[in-house]
DSSP file (Angstrom, degrees, kcal/mol; ACC not computed):
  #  RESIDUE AA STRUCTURE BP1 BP2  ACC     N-H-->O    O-->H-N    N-H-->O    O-->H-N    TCO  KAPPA ALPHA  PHI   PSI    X-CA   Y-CA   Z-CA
    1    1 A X    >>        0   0    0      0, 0.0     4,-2.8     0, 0.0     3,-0.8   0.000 360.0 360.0 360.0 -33.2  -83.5   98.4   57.8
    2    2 A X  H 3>  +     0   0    0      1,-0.2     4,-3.9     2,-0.2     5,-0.3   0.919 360.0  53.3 -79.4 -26.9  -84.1   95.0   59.9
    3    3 A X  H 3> S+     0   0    0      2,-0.2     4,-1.4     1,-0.2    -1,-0.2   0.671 106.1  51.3 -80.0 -23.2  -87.5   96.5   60.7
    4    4 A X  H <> S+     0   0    0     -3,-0.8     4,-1.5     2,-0.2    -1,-0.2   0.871 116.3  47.1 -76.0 -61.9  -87.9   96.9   56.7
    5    5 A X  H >X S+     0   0    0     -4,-2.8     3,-1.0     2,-0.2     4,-1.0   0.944 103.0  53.9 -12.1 -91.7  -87.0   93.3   56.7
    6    6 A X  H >X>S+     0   0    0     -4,-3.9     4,-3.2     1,-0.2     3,-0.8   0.930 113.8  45.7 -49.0 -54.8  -89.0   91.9   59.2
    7    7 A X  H 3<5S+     0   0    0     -4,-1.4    -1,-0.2    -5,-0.3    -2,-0.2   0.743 110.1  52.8 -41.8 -39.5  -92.0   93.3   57.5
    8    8 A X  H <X5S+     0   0    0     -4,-1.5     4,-1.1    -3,-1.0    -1,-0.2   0.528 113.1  40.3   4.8 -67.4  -91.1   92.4   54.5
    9    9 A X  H <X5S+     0   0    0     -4,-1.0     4,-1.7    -3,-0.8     5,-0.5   0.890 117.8  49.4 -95.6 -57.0  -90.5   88.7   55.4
   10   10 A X  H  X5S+     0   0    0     -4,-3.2     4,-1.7     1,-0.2    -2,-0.2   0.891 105.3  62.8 -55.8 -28.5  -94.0   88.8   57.9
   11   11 A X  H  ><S+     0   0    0     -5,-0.6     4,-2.0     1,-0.2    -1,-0.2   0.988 109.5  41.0 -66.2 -54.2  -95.8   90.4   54.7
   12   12 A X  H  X S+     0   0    0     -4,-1.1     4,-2.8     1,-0.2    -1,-0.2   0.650 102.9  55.8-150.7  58.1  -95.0   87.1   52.8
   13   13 A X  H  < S+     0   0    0     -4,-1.7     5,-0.2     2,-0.2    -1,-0.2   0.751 108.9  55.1 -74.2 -49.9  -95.6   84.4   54.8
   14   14 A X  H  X S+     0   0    0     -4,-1.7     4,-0.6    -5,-0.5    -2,-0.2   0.823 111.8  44.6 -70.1  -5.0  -99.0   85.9   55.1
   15   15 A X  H >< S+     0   0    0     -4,-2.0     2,-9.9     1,-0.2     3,-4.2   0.778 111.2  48.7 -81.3 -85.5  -99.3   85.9   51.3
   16   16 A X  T 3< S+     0   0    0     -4,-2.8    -1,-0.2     1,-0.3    -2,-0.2   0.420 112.0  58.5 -64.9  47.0  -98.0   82.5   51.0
   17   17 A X  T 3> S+     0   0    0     -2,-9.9     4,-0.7    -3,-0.2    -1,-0.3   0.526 111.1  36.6-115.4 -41.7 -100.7   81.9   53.7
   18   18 A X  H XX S+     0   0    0     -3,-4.2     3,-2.0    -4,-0.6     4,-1.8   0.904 113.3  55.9 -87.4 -43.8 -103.4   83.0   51.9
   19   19 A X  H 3> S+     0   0    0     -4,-0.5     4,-0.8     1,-0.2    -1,-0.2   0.744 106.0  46.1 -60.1  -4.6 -102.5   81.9   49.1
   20   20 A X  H 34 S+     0   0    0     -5,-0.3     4,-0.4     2,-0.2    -1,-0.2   0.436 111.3  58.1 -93.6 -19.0 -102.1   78.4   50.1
   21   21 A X  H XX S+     0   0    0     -3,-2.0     3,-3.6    -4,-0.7     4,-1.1   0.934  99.9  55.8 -52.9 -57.3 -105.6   78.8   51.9
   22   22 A X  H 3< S+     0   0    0     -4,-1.8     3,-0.2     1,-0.3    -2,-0.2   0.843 110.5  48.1 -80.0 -21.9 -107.1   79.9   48.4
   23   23 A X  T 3< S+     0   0    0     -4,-0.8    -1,-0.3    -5,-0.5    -2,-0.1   0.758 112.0  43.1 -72.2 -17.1 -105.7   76.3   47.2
   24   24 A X  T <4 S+     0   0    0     -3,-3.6    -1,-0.2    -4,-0.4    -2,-0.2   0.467  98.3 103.0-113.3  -1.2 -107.2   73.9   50.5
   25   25 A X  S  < S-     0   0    0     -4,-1.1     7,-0.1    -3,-0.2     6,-0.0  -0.470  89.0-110.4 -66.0 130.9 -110.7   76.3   49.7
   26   26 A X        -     0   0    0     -2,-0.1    -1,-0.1     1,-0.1    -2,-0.0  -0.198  31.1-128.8 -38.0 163.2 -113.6   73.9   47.4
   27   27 A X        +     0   0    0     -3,-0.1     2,-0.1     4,-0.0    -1,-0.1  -0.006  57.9 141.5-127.3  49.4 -113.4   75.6   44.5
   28   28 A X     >  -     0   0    0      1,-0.1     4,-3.4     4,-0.0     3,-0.3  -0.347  59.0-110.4 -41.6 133.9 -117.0   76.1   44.0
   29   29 A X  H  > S+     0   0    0      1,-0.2     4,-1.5     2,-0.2    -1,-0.1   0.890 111.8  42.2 -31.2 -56.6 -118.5   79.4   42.4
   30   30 A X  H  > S+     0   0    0      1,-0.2     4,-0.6     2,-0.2    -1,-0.2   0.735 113.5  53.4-100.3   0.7 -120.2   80.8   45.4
   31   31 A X  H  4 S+     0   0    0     -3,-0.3     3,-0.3     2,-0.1    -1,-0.2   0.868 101.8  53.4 -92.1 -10.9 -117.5   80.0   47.5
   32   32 A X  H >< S+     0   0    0     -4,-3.4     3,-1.3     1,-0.2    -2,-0.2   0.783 104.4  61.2 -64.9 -23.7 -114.7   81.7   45.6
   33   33 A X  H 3< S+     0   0    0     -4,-1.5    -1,-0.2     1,-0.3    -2,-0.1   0.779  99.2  52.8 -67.6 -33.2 -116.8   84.9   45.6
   34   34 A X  T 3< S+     0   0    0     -4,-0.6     2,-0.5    -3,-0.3    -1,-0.3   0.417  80.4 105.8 -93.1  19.1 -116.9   85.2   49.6
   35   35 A X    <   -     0   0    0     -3,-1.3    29,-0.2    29,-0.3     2,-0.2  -0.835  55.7-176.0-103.0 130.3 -112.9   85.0   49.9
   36   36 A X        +     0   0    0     -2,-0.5     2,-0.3    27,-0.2    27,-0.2  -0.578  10.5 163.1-105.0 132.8 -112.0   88.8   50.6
   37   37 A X        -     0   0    0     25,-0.3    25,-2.1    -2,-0.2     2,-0.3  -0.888  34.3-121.2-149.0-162.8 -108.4   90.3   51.0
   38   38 A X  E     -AB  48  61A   0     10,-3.2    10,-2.0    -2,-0.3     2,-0.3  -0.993  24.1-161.6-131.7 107.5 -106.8   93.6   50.9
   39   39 A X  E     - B   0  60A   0     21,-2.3    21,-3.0    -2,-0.3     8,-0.1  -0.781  19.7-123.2-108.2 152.8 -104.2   94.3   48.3
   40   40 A X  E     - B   0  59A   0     -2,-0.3    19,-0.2    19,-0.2     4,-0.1  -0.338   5.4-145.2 -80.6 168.5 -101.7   97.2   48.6
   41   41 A X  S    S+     0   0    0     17,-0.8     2,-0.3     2,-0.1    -1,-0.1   0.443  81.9  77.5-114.1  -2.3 -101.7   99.7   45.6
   42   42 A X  S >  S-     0   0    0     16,-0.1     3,-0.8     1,-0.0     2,-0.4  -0.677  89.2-117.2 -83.2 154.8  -97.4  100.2   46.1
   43   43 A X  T 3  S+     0   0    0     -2,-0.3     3,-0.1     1,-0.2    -2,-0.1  -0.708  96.0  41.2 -80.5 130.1  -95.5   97.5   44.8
   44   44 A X  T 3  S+     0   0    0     -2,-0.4    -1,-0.2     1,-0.3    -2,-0.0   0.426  90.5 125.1  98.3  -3.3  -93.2   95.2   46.9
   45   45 A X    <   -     0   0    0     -3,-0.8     2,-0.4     1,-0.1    -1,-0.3  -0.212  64.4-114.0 -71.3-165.8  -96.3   95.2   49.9
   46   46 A X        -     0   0    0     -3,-0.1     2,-0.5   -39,-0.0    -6,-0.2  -0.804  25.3-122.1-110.5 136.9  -97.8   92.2   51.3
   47   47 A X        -     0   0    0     -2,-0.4   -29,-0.2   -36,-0.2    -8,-0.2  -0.910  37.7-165.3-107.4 137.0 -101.8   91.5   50.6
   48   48 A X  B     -A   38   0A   0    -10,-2.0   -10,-3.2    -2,-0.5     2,-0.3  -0.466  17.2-113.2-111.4 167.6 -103.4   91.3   53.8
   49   49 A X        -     0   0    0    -12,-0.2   -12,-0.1    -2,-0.2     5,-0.1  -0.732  52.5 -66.8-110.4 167.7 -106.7   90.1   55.0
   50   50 A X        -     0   0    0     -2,-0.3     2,-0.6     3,-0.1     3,-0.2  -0.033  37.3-148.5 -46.8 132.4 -109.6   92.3   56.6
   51   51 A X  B >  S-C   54   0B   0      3,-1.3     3,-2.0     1,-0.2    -1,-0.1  -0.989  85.6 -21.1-100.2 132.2 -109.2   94.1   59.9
   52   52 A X  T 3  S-     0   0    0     -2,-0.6    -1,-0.2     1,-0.3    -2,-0.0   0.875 129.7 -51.2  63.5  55.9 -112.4   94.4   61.7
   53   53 A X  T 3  S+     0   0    0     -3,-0.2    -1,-0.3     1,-0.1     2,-0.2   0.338 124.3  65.4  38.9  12.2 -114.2   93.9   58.2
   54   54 A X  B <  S-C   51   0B   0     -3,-2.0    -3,-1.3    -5,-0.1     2,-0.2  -0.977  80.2 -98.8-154.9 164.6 -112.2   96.9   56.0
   55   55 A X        -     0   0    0     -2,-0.2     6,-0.1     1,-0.1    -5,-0.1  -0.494  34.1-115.0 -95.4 153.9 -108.6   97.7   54.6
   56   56 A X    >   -     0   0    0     -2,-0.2     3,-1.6     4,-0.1    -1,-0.1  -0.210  49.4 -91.6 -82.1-176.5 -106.4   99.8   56.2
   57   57 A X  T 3  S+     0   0    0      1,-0.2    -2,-0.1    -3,-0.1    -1,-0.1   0.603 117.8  55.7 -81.6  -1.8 -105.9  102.8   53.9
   58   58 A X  T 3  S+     0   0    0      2,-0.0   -17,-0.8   -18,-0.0     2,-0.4   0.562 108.3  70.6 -92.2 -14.4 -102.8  102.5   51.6
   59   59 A X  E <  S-B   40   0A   0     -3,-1.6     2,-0.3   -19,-0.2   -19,-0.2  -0.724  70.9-147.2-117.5 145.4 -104.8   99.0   50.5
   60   60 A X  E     -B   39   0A   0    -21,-3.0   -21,-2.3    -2,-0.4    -4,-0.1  -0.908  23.2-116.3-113.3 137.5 -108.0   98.5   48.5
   61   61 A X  E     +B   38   0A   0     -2,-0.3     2,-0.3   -23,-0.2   -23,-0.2  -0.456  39.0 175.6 -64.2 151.4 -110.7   95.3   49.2
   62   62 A X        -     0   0    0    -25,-2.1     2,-0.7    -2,-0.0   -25,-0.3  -0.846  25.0-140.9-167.0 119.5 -110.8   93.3   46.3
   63   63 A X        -     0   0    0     -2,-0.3   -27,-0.2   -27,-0.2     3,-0.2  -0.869  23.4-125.0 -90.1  79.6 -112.6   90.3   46.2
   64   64 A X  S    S+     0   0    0     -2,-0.7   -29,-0.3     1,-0.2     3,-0.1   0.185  86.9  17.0 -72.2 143.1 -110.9   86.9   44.2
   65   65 A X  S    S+     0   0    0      1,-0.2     2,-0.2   -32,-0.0    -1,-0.2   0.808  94.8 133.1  71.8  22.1 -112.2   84.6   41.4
   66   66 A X        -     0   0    0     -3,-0.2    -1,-0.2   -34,-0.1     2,-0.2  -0.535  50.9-150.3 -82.5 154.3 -114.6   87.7   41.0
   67   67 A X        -     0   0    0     -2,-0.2    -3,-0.0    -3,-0.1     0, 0.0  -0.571  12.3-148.0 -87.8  60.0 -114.8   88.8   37.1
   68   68 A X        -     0   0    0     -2,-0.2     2,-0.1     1,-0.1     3,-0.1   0.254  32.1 -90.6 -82.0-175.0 -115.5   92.9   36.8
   69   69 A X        -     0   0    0      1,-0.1     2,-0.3     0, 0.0    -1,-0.1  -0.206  56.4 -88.3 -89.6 160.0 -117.6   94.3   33.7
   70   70 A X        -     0   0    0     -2,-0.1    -1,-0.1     1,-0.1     3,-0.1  -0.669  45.5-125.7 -93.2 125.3 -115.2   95.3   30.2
   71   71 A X        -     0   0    0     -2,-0.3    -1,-0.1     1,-0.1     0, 0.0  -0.236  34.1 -71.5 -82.5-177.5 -114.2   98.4   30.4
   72   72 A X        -     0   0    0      1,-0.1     2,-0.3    -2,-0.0    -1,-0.1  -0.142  53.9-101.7 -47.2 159.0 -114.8  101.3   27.5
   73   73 A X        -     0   0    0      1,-0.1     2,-0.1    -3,-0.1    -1,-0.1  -0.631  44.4-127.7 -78.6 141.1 -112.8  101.1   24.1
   74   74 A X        -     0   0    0     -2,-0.3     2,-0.5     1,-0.1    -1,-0.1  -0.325  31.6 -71.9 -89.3 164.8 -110.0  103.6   24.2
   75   75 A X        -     0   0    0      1,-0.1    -1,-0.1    -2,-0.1     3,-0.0  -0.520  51.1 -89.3 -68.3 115.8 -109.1  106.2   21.7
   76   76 A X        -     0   0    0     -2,-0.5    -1,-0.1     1,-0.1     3,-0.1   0.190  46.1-116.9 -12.8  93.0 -107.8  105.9   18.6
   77   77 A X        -     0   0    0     -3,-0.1     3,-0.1     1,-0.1    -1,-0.1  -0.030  37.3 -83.3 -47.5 163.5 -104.1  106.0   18.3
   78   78 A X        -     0   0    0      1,-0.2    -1,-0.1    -3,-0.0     2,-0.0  -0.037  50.3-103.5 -54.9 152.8 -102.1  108.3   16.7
   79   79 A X        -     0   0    0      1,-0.1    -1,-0.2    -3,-0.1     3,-0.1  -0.293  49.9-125.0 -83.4 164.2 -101.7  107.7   12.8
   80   80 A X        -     0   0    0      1,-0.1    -1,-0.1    -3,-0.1     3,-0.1  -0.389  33.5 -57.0-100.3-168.8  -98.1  106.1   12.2
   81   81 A X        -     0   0    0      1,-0.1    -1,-0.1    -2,-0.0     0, 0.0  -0.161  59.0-106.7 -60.4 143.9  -95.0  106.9   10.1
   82   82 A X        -     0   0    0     -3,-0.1     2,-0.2     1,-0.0    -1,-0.1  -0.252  39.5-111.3 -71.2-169.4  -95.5  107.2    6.7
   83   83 A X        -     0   0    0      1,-0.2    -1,-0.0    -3,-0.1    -3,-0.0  -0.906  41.9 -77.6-132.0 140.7  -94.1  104.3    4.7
   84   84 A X        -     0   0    0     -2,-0.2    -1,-0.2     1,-0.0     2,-0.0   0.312  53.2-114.6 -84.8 176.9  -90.9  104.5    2.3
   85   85 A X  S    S+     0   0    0     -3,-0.1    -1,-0.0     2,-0.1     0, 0.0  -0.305  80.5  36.2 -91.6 179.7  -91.6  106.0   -1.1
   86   86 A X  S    S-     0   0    0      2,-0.0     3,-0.1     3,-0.0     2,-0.1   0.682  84.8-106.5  76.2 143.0  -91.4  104.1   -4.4
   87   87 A X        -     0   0    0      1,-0.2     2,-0.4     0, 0.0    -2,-0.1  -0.198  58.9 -48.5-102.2-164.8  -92.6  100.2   -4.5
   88   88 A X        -     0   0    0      1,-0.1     2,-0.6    -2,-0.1    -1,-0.2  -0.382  67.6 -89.7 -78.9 137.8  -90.2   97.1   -4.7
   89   89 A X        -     0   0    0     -2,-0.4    -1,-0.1    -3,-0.1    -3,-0.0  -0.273  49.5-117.8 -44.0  87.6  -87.6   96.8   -7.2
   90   90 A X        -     0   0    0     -2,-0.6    -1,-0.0     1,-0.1     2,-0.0   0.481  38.7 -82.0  -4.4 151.9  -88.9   95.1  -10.8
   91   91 A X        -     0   0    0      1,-0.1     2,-0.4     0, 0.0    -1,-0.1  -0.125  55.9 -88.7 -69.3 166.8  -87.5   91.7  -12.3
   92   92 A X        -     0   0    0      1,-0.1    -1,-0.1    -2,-0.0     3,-0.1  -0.715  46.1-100.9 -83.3 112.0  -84.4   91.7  -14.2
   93   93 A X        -     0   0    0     -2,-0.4     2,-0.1     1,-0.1    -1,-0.1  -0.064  36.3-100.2 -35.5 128.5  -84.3   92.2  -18.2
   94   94 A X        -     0   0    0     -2,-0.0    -1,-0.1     1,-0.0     0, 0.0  -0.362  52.7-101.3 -65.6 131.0  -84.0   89.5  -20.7
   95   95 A X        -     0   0    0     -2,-0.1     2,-0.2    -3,-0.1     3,-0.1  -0.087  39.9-121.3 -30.9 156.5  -80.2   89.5  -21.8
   96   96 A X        -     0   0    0      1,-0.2    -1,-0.1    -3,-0.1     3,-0.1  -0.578  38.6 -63.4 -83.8 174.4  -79.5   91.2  -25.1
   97   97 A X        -     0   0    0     -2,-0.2    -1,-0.2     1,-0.1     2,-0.2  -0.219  48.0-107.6 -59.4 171.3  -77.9   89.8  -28.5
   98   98 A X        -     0   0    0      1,-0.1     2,-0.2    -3,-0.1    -1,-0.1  -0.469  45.1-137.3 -91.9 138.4  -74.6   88.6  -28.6
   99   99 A X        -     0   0    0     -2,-0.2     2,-0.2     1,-0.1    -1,-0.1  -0.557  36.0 -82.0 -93.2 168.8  -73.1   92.0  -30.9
  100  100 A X        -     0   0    0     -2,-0.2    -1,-0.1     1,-0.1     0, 0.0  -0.539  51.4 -92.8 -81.0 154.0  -70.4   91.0  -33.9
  101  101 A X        -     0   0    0     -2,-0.2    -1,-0.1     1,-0.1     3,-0.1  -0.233  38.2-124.7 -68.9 135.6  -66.7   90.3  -33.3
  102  102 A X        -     0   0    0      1,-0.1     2,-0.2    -3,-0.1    -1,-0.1  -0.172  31.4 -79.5 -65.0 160.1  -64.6   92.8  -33.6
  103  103 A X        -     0   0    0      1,-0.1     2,-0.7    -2,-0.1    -1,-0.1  -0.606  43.6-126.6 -76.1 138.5  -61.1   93.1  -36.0
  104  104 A X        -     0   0    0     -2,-0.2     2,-0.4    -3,-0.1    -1,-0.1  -0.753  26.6-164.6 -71.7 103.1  -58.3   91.4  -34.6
  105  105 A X        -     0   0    0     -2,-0.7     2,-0.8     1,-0.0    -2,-0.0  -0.881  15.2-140.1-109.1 142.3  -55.2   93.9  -34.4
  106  106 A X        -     0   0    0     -2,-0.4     3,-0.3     3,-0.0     2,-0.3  -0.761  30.8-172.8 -82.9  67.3  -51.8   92.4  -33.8
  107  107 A X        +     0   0    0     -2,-0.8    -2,-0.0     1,-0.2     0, 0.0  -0.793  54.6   2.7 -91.3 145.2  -50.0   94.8  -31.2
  108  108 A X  S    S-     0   0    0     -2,-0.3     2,-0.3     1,-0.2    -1,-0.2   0.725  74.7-178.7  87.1  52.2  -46.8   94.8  -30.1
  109  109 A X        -     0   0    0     -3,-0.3    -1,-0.2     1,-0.1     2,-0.1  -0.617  27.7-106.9-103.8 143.0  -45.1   92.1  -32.0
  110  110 A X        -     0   0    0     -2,-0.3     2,-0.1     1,-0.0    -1,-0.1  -0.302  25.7-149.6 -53.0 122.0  -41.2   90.9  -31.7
  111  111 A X        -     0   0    0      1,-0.2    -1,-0.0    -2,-0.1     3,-0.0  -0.567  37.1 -80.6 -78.7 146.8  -38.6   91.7  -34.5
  112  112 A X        -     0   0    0     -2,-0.1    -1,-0.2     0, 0.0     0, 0.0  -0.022  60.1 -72.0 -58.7 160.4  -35.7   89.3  -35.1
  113  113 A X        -     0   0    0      1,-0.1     2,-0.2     0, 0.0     0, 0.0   0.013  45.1-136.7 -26.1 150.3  -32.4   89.2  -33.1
  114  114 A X        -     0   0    0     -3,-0.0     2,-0.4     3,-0.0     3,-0.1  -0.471  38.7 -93.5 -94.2 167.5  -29.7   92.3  -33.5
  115  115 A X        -     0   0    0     -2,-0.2     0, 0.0     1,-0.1     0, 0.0  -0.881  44.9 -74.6-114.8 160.3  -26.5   91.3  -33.8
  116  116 A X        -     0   0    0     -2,-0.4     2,-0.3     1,-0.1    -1,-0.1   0.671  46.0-128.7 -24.0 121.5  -23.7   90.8  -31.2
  117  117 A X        -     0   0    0     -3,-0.1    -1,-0.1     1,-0.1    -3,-0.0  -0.684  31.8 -90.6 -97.9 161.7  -22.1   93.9  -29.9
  118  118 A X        -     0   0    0     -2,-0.3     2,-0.6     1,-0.1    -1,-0.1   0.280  45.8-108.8 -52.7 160.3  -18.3   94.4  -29.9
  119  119 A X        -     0   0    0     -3,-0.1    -1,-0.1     1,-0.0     2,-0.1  -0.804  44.5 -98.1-100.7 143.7  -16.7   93.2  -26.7
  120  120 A X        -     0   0    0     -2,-0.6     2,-0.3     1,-0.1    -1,-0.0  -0.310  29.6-136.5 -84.1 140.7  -15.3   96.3  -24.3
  121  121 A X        +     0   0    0     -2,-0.1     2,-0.3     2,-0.0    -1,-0.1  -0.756  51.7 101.4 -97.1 132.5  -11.9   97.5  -24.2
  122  122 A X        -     0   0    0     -2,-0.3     2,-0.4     0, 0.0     0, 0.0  -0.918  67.7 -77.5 176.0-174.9  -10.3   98.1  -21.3
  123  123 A X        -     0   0    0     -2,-0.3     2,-0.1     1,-0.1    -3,-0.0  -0.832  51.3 -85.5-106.5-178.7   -7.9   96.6  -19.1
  124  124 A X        -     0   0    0     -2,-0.4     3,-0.1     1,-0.1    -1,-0.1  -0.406  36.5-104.7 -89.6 170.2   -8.4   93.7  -16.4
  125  125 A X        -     0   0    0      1,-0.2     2,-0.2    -2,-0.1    -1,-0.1   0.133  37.4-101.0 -94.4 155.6   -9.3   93.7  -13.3
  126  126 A X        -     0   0    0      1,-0.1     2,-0.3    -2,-0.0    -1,-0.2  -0.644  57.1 -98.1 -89.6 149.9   -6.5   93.1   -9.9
  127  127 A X        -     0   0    0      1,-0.2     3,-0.1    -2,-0.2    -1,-0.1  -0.550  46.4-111.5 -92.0 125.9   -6.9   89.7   -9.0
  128  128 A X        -     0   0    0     -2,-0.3     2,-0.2     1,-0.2    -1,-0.2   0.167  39.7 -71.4 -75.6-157.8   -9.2   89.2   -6.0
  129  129 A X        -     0   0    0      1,-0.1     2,-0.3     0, 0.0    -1,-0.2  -0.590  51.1-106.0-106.0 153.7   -8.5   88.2   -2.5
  130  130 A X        -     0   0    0     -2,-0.2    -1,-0.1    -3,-0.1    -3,-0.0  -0.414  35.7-126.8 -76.5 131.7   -7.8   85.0   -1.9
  131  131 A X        -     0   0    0     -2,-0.3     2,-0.3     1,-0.1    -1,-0.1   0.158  36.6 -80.4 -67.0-175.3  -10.7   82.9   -0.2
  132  132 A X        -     0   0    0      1,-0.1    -1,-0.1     0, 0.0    -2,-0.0  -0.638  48.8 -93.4-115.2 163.1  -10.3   80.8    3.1
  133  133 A X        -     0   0    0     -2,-0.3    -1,-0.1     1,-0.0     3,-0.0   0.178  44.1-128.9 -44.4 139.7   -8.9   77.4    3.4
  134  134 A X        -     0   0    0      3,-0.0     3,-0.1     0, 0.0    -1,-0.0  -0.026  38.9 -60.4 -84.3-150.3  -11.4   74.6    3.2
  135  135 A X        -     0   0    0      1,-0.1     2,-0.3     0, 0.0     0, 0.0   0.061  52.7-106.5 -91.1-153.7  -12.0   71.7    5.4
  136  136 A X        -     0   0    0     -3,-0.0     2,-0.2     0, 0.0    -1,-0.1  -0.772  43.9-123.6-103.3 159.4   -9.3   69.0    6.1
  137  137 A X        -     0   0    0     -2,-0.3    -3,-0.0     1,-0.2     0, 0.0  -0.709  35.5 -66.2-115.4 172.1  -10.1   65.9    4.3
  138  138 A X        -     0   0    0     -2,-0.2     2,-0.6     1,-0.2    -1,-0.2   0.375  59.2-100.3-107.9 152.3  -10.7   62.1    5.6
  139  139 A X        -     0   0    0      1,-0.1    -1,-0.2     3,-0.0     3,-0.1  -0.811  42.9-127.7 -79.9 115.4   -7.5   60.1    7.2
  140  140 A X        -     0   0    0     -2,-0.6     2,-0.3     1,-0.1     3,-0.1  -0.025  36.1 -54.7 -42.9 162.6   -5.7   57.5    4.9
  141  141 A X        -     0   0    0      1,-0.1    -1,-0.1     0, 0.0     0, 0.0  -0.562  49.4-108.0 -58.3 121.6   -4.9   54.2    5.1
  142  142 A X        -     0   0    0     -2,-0.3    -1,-0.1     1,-0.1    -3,-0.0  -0.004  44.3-126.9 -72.2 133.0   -3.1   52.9    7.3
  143  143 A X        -     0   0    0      1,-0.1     2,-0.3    -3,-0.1    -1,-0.1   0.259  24.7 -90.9 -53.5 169.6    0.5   51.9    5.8
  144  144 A X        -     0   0    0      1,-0.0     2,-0.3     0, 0.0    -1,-0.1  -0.669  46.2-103.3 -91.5 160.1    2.6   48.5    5.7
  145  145 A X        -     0   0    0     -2,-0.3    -1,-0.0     1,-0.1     0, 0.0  -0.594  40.9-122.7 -94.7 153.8    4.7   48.0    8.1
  146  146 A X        -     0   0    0     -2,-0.3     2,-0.2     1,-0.2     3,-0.1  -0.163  31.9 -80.5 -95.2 177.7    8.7   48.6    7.1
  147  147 A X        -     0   0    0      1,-0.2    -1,-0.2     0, 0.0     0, 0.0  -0.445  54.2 -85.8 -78.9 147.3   12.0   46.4    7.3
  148  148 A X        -     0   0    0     -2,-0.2    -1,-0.2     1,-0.0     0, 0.0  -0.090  40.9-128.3  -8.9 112.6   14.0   45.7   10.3
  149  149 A X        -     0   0    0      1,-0.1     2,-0.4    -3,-0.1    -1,-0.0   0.502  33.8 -94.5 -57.8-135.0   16.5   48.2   11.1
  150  150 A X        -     0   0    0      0, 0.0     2,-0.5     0, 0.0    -1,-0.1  -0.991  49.6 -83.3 -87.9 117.1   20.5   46.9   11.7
  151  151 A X        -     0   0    0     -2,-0.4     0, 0.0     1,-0.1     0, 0.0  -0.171  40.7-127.3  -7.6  83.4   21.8   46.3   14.8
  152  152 A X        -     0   0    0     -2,-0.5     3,-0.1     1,-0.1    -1,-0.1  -0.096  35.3 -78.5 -61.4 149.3   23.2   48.8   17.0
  153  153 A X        -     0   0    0      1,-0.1    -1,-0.1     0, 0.0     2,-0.0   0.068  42.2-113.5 -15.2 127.3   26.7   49.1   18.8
  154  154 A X        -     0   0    0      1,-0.1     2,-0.2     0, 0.0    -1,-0.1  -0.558  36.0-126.7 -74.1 163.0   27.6   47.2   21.9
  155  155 A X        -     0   0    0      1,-0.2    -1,-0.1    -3,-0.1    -3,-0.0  -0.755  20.8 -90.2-116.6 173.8   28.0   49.1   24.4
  156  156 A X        -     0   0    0     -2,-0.2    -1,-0.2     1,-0.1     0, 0.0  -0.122  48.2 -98.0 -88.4 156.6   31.0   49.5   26.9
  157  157 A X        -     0   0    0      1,-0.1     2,-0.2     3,-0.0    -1,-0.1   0.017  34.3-115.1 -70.1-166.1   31.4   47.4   30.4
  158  158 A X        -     0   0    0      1,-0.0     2,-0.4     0, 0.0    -1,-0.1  -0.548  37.0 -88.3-131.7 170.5   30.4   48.7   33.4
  159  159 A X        -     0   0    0     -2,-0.2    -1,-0.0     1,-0.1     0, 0.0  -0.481  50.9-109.6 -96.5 137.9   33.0   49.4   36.4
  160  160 A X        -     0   0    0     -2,-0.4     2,-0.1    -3,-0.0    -1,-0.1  -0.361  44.3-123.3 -64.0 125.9   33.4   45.8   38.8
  161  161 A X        -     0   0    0      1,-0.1     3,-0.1     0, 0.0    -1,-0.0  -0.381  33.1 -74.1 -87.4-172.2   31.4   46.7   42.4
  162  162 A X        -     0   0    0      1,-0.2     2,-0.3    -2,-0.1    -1,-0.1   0.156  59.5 -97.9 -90.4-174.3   32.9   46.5   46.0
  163  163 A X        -     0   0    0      1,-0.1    -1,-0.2     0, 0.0     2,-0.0  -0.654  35.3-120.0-105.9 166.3   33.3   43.0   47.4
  164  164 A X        -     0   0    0     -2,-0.3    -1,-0.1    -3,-0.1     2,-0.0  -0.147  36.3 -84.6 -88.5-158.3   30.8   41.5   49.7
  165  165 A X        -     0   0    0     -2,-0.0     2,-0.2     1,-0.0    -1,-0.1  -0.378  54.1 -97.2 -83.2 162.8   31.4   40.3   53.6
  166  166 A X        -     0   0    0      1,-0.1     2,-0.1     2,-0.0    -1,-0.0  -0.677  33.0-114.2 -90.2 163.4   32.8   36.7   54.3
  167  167 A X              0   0    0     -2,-0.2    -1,-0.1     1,-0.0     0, 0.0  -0.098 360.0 360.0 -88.4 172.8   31.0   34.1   55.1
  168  168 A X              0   0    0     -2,-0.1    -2,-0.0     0, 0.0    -1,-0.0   0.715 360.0 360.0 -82.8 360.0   31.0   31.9   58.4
């Protein structure tokens, strides 16, 4: 595969060799005529220049900025598909008259009110269950403040403690 490469790569440096030649060439008539190469007839070669005045064989001489002669006119193609039947679809008809109004029928029209019907006999209903308590409601205001009680009871003396030390 590197050998495929290397060829590969050598093939076209020597194109962009000639071709960078064909550019530093006068570009006079009779000198474009005498520039020579050898182009391959596979695809993906390199065009080469003469060995030893001819191309090796895979490659044909071919001579640049050359013109060749116009070849013959080819043969008549095949006749094509026929073409869809029927031609393009015709303008649009002038509207017609307006036809006459029709009779007006009145269906489906409301009769007055019946009257009341009797109220149902029967007895009532057991009393349903009792729902749940709601929320507790806002704190009142704060009250005034009350009178003074009475006076409580004295209470009884207390028992006399020990004596203390003498003095000096």
């Amino acid at each position: 595969m590197s050998a495929f490469t290397t060829r590969r790569r050598a093939g076209l440096c020597l194109g962009a060799c000639v071709a960078l030649s064909l550019l530093l060439v006068p570009t006079s008539g009779a000198t474009a005529s005498e520039i020579t190469v050898c182009v391959p007839t596979a695809q993906g070669e390199p065009i080469i220049t003469l060995i030893n005045g001819d191309c090796p064989k895979p490659y044909t001489l071919t001579e640049l900025s050359k013109v060749g002669a116009t070849g013959p006119t080819g043969p008549a193609g095949p006749t094509g598909a026929t073409g869809p039947s029927g031609g393009p679809t015709g303008a649009t008809g002038a509207t017609g008259a307006t036809g006459p109004t029709g009779v007006s029928v009145v269906v489906n029209t409301t009769g007055p009110t019946g009257p009341t019907g009797p109220t149902g006999a029967g007895a009532t209903g057991a009393t349903g269950v009792t729902g749940a308590t709601g929320a507790t409601g806002p704190t009142g205001a704060t009250g005034s403040t009350g009178a003074t009680g009475a006076t409580g009871v004295t209470g009884a003396t207390g028992a006399t403690g020990a004596t203390g030390p003498t003095g000096p």
